[in-house]
N, C-alpha and C positions, 0 to 999 in steps of 0.2 A: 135762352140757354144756348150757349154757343156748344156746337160738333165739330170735331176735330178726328181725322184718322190719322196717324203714324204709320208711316215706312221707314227702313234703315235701307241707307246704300252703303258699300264697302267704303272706304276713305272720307266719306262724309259725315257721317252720322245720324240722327235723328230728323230727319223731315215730315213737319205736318202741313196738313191738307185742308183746310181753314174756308167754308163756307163763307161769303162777305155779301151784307147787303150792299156796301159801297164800292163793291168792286164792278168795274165795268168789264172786263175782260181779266184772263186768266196774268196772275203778275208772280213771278220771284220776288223774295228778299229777304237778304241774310242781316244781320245783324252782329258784329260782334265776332264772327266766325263761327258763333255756334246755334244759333236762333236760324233755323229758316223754312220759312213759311211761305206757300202755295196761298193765295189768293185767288178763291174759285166762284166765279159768279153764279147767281139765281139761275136753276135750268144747267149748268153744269154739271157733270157728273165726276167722281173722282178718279173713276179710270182717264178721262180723255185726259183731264190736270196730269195724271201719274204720267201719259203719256206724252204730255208738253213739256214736263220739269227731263222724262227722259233726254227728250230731244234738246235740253240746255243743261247739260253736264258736264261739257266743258267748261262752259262759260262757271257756272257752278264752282268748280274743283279751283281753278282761277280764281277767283272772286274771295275763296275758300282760305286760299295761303296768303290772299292778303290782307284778311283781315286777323286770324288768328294771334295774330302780335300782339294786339290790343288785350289791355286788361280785362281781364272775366269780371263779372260781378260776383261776389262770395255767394255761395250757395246756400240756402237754408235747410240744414241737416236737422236740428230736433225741431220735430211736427208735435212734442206732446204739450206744447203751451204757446203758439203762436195766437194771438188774440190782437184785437185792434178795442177803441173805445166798449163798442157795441158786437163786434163778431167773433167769431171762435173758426179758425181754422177745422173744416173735418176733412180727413181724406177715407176715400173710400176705392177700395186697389177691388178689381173688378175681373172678368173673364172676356171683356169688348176689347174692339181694338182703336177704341175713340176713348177721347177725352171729352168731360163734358163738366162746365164753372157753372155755379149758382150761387148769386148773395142775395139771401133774402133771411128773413124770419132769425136774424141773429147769427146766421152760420153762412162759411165760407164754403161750400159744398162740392169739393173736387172728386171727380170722377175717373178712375186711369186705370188703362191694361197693369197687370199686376206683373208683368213681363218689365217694366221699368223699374229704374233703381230711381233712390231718393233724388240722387242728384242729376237726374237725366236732364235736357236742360230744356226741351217741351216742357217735362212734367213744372220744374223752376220758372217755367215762363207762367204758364197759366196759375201757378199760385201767387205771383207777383201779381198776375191781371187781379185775380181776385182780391188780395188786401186792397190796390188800389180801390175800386168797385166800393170796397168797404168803405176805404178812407172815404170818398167821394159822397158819397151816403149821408155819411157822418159830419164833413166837412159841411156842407150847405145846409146840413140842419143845424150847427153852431156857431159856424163862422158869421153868418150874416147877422144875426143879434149880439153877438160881443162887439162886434168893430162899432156897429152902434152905441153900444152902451159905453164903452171907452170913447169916443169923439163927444159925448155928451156928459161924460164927467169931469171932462179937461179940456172942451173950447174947441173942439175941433167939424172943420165941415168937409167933405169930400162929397162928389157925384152920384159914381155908382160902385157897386163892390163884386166882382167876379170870380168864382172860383176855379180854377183851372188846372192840372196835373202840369206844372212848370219845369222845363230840363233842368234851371241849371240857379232856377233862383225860387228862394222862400217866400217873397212877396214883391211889388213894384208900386212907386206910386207914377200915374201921367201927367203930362202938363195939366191936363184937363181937371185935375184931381180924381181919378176914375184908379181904387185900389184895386189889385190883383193880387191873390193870397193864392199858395199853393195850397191841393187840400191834403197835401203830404206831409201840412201842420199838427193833424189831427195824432201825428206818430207821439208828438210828446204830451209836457205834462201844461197845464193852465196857462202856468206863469211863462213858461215859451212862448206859447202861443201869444200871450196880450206884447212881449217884446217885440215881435214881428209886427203886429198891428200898430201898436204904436208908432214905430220907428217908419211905416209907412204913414201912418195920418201927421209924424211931424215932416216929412217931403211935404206936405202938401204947405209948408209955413217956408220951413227954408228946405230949398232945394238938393243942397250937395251935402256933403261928408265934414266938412269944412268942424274946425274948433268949438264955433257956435253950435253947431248941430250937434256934435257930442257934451255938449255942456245943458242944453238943453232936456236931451235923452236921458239925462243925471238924472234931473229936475221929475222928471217922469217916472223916472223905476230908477232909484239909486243902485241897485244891485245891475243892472243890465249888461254890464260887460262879464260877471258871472254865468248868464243866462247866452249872451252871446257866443261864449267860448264853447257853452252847452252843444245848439245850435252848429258848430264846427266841426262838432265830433261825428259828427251825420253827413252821409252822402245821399242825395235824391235817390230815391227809388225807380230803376231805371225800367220804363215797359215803353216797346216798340208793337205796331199794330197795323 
């Protein structure tokens, strides 16, 4: 269970305070302009963090006006049916002044001062952690037996199959034949999902993009530039950490 406490500073905004087992030392970082988060190590306490983020305020407020140009990611305003394959979104607005994420037992289990609004953009961050969390869940329990079962109904061999939360791409294949599938697959319906697969296990025959390759792709899913266009309509689920 990840704990988190929020402060507001004036011109700033929302700043959380983020226990990290991978942190070695106390670190800033923003995100976006509006994401930013205190990395506090084991044996830390949040007053000294609250007291180090003070003492980098400038740099802060800096850092602050140049990122805000950049695109925001859209908010997720109706909480009353956010659902992945297997989890259900629950929020639970509380009297703490922490945040606290749990995926387990089918539910996305967010925990938050009831002093925030929907679209605060902690509270936006941590329900993004948590769908991901879900996907990721979800993705390794079905990703690895389809990509099998499609390479074996149409001729195909590949290495090994990895699944990874990808910035900016839906799957890859490597020289080595070693497939990488986002598991931010798991957002659609079947038949997406076996296009993405596919369209990496035919990399591993021919390589590039070329006329062949899409003639090929036909041969596999004649509908697939339907399902592609699908796939377009979607932007990666953006979590910083």
């Amino acid at each position: 269970m990840s704990k988190v406490v929020t402060s507001q500073y004036s011109g700033i905004g929302t700043v959380r305070f983020e226990h990290s087992k991978r942190a070695r030392r106390l670190n800033i970082s923003i995100k976006s302009g509006s994401d930013i988060r205190v990395a506090v190590p084991a044996g830390v306490s949040f007053s000294v963090a609250r007291q180090f983020f003070n003492e980098h305020l400038d740099w802060v407020s800096k850092s602050i006006r140049r990122l805000r140009h950049l695109v925001k990611s859209q908010p997720i305003t109706d909480f009353t049916n956010v659902t992945t394959r297997e989890h259900r979104l629950v929020l639970r607005p509380d009297s703490s002044t922490q945040l606290t994420l749990k995926v387990a037992d089918g539910a996305i289990l967010v925990k938050y001062p009831r002093t925030l609004c929907d679209t605060d953009p902690v509270l936006q961050f941590i329900i993004r952690k948590g769908l991901i969390e879900a996907y990721r869940i979800e993705a390794k329990n079905y990703l690895p037996g389809r990509i099998a079962q499609l390479a074996d109904q149409f001729g195909f061999k590949y290495k090994n199959v990895y699944i990874k939360n990808m910035k900016s791409r839906w799957g890859s294949c490597s020289a080595k034949n070693n497939i990488n599938l986002n598991l931010q697959l798991l957002r659609f319906g079947n038949e997406v999902i076996d296009y993405v697969i596919l369209h990496e296990l035919l990399h591993t025959k021919i390589r590039n993009h070329g006329a062949i390759f899409w003639r090929n792709m036909e041969k596999l899913m004649p509908k697939f530039q339907q399902l592609r266009a699908e796939l377009k309509q979607y932007t990666i689920l953006k979590h910083e950490c």
